[in-house]
N, C-alpha and C positions, 0 to 999 in steps of 0.2 A: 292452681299455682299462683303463688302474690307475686307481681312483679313490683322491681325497684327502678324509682325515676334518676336521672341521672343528675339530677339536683341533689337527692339525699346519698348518691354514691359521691358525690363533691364536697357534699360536707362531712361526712365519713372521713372521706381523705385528707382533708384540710385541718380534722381534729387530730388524726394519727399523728399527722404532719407534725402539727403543735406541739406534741404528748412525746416525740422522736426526740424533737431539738430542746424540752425539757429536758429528758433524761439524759442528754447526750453533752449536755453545757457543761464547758471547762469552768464553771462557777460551780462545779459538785465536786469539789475536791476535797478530800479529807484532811482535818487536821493533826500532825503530829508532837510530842512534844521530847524536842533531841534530850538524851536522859545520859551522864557521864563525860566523858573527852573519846570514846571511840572513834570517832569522826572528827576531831580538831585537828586542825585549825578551821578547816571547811565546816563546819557543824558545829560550834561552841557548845556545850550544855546550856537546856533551857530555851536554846532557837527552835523556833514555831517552822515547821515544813506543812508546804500543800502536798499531797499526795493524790493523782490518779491512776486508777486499775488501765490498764496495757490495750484492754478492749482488743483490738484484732490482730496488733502490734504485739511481737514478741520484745523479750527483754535485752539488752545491746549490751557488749561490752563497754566499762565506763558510766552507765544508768548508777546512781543513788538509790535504793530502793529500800523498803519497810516492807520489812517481812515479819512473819510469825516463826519462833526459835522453834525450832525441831526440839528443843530439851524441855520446852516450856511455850504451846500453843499463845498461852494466854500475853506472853510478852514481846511485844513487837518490838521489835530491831533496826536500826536503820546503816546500811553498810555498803560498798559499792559493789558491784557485778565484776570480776575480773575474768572469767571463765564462763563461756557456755558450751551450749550440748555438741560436745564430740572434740572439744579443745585439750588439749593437754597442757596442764600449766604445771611449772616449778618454779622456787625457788632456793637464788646460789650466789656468792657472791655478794648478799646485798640485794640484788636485782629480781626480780619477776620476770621469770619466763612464760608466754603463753604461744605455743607452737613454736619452740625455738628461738624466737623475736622477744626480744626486751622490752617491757611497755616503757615509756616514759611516762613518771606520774612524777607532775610538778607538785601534786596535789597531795602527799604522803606528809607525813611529819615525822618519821624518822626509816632509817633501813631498817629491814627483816635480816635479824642477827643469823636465822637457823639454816640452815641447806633442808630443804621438807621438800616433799614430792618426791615424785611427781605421781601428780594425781588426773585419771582419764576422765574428763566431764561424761555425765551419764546423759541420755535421752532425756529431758526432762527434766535436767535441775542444775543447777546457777552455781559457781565457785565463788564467794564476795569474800572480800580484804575488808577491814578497818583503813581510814587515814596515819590512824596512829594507833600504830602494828606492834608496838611493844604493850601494850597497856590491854589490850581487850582480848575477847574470843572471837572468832571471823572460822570461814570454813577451814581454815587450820585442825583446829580442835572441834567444832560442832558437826565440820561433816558439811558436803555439799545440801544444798537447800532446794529441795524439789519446789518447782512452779507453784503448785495450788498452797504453798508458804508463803508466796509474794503479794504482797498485800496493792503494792502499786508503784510507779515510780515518783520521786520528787522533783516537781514540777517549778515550785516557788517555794522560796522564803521567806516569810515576814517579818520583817525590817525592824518591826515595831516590836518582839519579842525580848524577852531580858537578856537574852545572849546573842539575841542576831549580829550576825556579822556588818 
């Protein structure tokens, strides 16, 4: 039987160690690039977002997030979370309802003209609005977006971008 010194168990762990806080640095953030006004005023077209995966963190009401389109894998989306798993959201009025409660979104550019809903958040997959609800598709019409569609949330914006805010 070979036995190990507990010098080379230390440096074993001293490397995993290194190899953890590589993979694990909020300097691995993916780049996005905002494509249309679905998100304006908050997301101009053409503004650059960092993007990280959720890791152990589930996804919040309010999260920004880049997902992959349920109609088209290949096209990543970026739109906000208003509904998660077991929420019931509507909208009436103008207003968005989620469990009865009104969200306030400073953050919208215009009302939601439709009465739609209500719709039961599933186990497992996310209800996201546009900012600017007249103009795009959002789970309205695509349908809630199951989790393994979410690519990550946005984390930052680069300033330096052609549209950044």
């Amino acid at each position: 039987m070979k036995t190990v010194s507990v010098s080379s168990l230390l440096i074993v762990s001293i490397c995993l160690a290194v190899l953890a806080a590589a993979c694990f640095d909020g300097d691995h953030a993916r780049k996005f690039e905002v494509g249309g006004s679905a998100m304006a005023p908050s997301f101009p077209h053409d503004t650059i977002v960092h993007v990280e995966e959720y890791g152990i963190d589930e996804p919040q009401q309010g999260d920004v997030v880049v997902f992959r389109s349920p109609e088209n894998p290949d096209l990543p989306l970026i739109r906000r979370i208003i509904g998660v798993p077991g929420d019931l959201v509507e909208i009436r009025d103008g207003l968005v309802y989620v469990n009865g409660t009104p969200l306030d979104e400073p953050y919208k550019w215009d009302p939601v003209v439709c009465p739609c809903g209500p719709w039961n958040i599933e186990q497992g997959h996310y209800f996201v609005l546009s900012d600017n609800r007249t103009k795009t598709s959002d789970s309205r019409t695509i349908g809630q977006i199951p989790e393994e569609n979410i690519i990550g949330r946005v984390v930052e914006v680069d300033e330096s971008g052609a549209g950044a805010r």
